[in-house]
C-alpha positions as CSV (number, residue, x, y, z in Angstrom):
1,X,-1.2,-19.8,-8.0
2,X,-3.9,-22.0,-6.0
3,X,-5.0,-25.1,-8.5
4,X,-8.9,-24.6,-8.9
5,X,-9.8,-27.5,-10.8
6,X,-14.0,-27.1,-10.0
7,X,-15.8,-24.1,-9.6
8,X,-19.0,-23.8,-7.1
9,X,-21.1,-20.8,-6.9
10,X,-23.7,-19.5,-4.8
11,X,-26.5,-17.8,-6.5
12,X,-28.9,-16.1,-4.0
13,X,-32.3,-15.6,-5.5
14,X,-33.7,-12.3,-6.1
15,X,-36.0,-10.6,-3.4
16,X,-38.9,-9.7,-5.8
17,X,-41.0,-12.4,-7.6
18,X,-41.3,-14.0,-9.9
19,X,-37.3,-14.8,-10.0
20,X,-35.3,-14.2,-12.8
21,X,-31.7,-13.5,-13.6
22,X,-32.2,-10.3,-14.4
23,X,-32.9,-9.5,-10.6
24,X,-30.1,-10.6,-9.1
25,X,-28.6,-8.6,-6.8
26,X,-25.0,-6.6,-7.7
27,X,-22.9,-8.9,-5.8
28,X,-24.3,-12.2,-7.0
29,X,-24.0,-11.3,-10.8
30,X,-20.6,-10.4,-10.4
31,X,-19.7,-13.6,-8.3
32,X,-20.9,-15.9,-11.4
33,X,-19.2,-13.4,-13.7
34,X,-16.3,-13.8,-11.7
35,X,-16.2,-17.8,-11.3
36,X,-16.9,-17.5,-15.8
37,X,-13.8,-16.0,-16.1
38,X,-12.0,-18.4,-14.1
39,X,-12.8,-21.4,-15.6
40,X,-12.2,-19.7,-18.9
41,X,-8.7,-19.8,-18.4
42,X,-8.5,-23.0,-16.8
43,X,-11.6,-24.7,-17.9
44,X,-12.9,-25.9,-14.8
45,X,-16.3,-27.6,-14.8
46,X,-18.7,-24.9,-12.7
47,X,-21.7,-25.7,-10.4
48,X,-24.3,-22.8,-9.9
49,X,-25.4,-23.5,-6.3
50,X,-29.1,-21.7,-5.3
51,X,-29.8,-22.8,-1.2
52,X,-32.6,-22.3,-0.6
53,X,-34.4,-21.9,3.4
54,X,-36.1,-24.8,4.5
55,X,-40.0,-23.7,4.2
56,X,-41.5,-23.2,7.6
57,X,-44.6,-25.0,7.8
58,X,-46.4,-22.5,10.2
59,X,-46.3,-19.7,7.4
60,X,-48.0,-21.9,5.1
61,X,-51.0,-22.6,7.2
62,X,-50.0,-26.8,6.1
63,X,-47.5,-29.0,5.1
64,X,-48.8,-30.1,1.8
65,X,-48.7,-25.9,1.2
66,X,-45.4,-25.8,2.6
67,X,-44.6,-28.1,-0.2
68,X,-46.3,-26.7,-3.1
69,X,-44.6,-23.4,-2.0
70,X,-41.2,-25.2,-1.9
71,X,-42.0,-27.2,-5.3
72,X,-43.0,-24.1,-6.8
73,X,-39.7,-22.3,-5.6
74,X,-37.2,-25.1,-6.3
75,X,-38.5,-24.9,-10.3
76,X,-37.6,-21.0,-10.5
77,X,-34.9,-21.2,-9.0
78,X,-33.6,-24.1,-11.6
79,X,-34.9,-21.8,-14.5
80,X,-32.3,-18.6,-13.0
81,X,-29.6,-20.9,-13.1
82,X,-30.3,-22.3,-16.5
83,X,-30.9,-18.5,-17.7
84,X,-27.5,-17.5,-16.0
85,X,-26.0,-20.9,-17.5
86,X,-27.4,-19.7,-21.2
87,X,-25.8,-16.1,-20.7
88,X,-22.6,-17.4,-19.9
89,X,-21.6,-20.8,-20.9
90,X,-20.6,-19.1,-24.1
91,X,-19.6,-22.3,-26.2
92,X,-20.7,-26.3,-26.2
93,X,-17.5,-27.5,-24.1
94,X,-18.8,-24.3,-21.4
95,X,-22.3,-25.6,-21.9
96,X,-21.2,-29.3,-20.8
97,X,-19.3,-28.2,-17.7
98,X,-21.6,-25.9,-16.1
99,X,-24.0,-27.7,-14.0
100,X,-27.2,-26.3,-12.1
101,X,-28.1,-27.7,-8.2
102,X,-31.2,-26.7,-6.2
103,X,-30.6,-27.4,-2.6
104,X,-32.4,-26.8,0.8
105,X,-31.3,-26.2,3.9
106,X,-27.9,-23.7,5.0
107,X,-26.4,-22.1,2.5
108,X,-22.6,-22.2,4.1
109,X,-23.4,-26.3,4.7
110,X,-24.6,-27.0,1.1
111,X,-21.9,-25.1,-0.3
112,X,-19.4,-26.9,1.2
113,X,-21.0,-30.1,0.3
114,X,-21.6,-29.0,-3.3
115,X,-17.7,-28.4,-3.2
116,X,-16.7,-31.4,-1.8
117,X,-14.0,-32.6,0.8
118,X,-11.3,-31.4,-1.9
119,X,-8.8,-28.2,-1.6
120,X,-8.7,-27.4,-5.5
121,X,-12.8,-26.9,-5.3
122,X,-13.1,-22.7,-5.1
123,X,-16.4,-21.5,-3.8
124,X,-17.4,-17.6,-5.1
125,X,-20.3,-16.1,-3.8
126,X,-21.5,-12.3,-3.4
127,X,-22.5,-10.1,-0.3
128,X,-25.8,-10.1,0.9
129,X,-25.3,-6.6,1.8
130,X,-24.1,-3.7,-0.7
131,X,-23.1,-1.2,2.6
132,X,-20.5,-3.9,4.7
133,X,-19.3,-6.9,5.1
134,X,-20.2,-7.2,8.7
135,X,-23.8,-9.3,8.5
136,X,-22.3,-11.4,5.8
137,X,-18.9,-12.3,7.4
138,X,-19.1,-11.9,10.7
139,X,-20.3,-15.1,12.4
140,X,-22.4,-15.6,9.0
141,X,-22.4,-17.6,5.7
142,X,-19.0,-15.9,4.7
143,X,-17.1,-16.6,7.8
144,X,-18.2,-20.3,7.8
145,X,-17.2,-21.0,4.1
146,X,-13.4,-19.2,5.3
147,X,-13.5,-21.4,8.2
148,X,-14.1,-24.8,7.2
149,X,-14.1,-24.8,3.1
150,X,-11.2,-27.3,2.4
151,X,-10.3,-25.3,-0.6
152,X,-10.1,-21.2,-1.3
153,X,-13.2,-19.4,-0.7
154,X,-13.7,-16.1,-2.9
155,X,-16.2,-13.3,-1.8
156,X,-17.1,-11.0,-4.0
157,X,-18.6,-7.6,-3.1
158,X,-18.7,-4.7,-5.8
159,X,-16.8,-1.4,-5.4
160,X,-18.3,1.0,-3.8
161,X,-17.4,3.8,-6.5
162,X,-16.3,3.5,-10.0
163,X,-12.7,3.4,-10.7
164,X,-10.9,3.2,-14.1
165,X,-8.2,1.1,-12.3
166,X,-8.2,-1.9,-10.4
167,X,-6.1,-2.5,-7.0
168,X,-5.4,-5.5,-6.3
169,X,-3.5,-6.1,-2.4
170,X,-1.4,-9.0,-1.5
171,X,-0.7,-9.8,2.1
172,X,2.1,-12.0,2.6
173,X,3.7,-13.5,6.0
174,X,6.8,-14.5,4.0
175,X,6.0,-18.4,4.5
176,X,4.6,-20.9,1.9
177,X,1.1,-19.6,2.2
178,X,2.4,-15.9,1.5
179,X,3.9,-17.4,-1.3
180,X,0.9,-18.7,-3.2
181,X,-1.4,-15.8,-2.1
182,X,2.1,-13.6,-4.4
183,X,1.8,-16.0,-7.1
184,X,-2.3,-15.9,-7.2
185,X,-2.0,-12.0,-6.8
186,X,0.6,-11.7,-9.4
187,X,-1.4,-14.4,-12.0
188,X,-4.8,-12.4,-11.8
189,X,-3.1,-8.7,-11.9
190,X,-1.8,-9.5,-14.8
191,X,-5.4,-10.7,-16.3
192,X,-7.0,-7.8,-15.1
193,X,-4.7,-5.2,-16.1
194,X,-4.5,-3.9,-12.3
195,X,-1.8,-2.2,-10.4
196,X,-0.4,-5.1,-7.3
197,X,0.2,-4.1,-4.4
198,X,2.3,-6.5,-1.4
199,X,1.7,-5.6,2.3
200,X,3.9,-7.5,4.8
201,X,3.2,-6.5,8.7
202,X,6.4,-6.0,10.8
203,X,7.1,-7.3,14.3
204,X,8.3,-4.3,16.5
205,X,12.5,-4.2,16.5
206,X,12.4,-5.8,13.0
207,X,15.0,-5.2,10.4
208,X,12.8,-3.5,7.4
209,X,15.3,-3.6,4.7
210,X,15.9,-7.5,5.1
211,X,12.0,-7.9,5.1
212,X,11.5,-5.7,2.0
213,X,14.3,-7.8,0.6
214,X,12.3,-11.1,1.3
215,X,9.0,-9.8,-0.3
216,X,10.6,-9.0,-3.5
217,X,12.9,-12.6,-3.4
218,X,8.8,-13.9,-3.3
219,X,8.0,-11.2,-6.0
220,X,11.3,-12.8,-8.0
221,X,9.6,-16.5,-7.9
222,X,6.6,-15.1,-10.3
223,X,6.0,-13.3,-13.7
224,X,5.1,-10.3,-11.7
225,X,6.8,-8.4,-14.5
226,X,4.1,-9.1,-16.8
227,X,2.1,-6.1,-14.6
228,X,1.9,-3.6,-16.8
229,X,0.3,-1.3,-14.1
230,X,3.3,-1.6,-11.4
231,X,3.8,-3.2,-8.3
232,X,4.2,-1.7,-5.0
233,X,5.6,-3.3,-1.6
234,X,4.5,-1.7,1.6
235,X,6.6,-3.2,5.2
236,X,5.2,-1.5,8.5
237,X,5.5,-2.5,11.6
238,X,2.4,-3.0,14.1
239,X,-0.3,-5.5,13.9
240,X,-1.1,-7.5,10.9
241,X,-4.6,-6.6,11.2
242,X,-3.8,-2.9,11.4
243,X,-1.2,-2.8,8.7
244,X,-3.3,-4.3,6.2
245,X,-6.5,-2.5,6.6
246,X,-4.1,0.4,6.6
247,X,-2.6,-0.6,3.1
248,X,-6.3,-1.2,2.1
249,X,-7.1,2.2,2.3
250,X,-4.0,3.7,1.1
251,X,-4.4,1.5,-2.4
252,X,-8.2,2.1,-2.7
253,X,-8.2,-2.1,-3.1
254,X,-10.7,-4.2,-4.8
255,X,-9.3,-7.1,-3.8
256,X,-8.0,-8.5,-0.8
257,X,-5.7,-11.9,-1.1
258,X,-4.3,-13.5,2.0
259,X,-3.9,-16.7,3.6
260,X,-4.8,-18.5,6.5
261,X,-1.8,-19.6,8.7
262,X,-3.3,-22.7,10.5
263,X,-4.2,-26.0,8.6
264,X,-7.4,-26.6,10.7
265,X,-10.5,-25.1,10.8
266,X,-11.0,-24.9,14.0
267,X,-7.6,-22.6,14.7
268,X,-7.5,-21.0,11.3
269,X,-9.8,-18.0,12.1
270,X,-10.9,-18.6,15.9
271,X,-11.3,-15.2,17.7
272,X,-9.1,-12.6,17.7
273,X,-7.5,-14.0,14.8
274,X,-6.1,-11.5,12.2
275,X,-8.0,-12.0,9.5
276,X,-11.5,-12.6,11.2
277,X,-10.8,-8.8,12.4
278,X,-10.1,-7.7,9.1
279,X,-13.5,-9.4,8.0
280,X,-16.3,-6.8,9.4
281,X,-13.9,-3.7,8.2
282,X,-13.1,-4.4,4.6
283,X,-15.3,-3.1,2.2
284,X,-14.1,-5.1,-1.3
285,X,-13.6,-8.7,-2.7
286,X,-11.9,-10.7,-0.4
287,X,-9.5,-14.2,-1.4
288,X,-8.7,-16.5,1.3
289,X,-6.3,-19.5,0.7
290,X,-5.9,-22.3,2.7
291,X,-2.4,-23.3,3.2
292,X,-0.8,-26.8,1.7
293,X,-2.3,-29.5,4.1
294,X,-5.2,-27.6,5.2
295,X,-7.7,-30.0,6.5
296,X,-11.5,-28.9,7.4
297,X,-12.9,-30.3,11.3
298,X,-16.3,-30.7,9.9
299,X,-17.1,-34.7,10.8
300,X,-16.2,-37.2,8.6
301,X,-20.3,-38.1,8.0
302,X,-20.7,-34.5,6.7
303,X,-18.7,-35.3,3.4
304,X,-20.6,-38.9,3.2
305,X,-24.4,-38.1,4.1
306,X,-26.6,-38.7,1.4
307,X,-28.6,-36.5,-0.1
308,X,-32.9,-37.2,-0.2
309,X,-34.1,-34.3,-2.0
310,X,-33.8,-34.5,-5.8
311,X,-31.3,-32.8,-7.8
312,X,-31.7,-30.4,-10.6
């Protein structure tokens, strides 16, 4: 399974004022849920991340408004992340290692600050929109963080019905990567109580038998047996793309895991790419880990520049 040794979550603030926790929307509570449970098994420190916009001067008639506004903004935003650090930082040792950070400026670039120039750093962050993927994803915030996140990026976006089982699909291309996306499918299936299921795409004139074989020599390598709920391999030939969005539907997923196969950002999900197709038609959670060696092509001032504003 990918090492997450630190935890960074992005916590969009509510659209009704006066912010509080209790107004989050859906996908946000779940993300910090989410990231709470990981670092319960591995107790990783977490960082709850709230970006806010830089304030627009023009709306506030001045600049010295402009900053009252932001002042007033940055202080209730702290006080939702210390709320949502009360809730779940359940013990003292939780309490020490959860940390709060008010930022300004772009969410996808402070993220990947907050998280650092380091590939065991997991960002988790929820949809901004409840219906699709598409505005979030697609040449947005989510897309970004997949693209030049050293580490594995986790987007969480809650089911669109309610199911007394959870689905969990795996999509492998039988290389290294395939093999830690199997081993992180197989270590959080087994959490979860959820039924696994491992989706290999076919090349036309491809022997199906030897590539079923190969998925479950992968399966082999893991403690997929501790899956009460089953496991399932599906091999089909066609496009990658097409073949998992298929096996998406077929499992009624909740979570997507896959890799990307380049170890740049800049080749890892260009256009046209299989999994930046995949983006704007999934509708659930989505997983992406960055293979061994992965290395971002943001510039090396990015991960230096310091920070003016104050921290909270």
């Amino acid at each position: 399974m990918f090492h997450v040794k630190r935890i960074v979550v992005g916590v969009e603030m509510p659209a009704e004022r006066p912010w509080s926790s209790t107004k989050l929307k859906l996908p946000t509570q779940l993300a910090v849920q989410q990231a709470f449970e990981i670092a319960s098994n591995g107790q990783a420190p977490i960082t709850l991340a709230a970006i806010l916009p830089q304030p627009n001067a023009g709306w506030f008639k001045t600049h010295e408004a402009a900053d009252r506004q932001m002042t007033q903004d940055r202080a209730a935003a702290d006080a939702v992340l210390s709320e949502l650090k009360t809730k779940y930082a359940s013990d003292e040792k939780s309490a020490k290692q959860t940390e709060c950070d008010v930022r300004i400026g772009d969410a996808w670039e402070e993220l990947i600050r907050l998280a650092g120039n380091r590939p065991d750093t997991l960002i988790v962050c929820g949809t901004r929109d409840l219906g699709s993927l598409r505005r979030v994803l697609f040449g947005s915030t989510g897309l970004k963080l997949l693209r030049l996140a050293p580490g594995p990026v986790w987007i969480v976006k809650p089911p669109l019905e309610h199911n007394e089982s959870v689905d969990i699909l795996a999509a492998t291309d039988l290389g290294p990567v395939g093999e830690d996306v199997i081993r992180t499918a197989v270590s959080i299936a087994s959490r979860n109580s959820a039924r696994l299921h491992v989706v290999h795409a076919a090349g036309q004139g491809s022997n199906i038998e030897d590539l079923t074989t190969r998925v479950h020599e992968q399966l082999a390598a893991t403690d997929y047996r501790t899956i009460l709920s089953g496991v399932k391999v599906h091999v089909s030939v066609g496009d990658a793309d097409q073949c998992i969005l298929n096996a998406v539907r077929e499992a009624n997923a909740d979570l997507v895991i896959l890799g990307t196969s380049s170890k740049t950002g800049a080749s890892g999900l260009l256009p046209g790419s299989t999994v930046e197709r995949l983006l704007p038609e999934l509708k659930c959670s989505i997983l992406a880990l960055k293979p061994e060696g992965f290395r971002s092509m943001l510039p090396a001032d990015f991960w230096t520049m310091q920070r003016t504003q104050p921290r909270h």
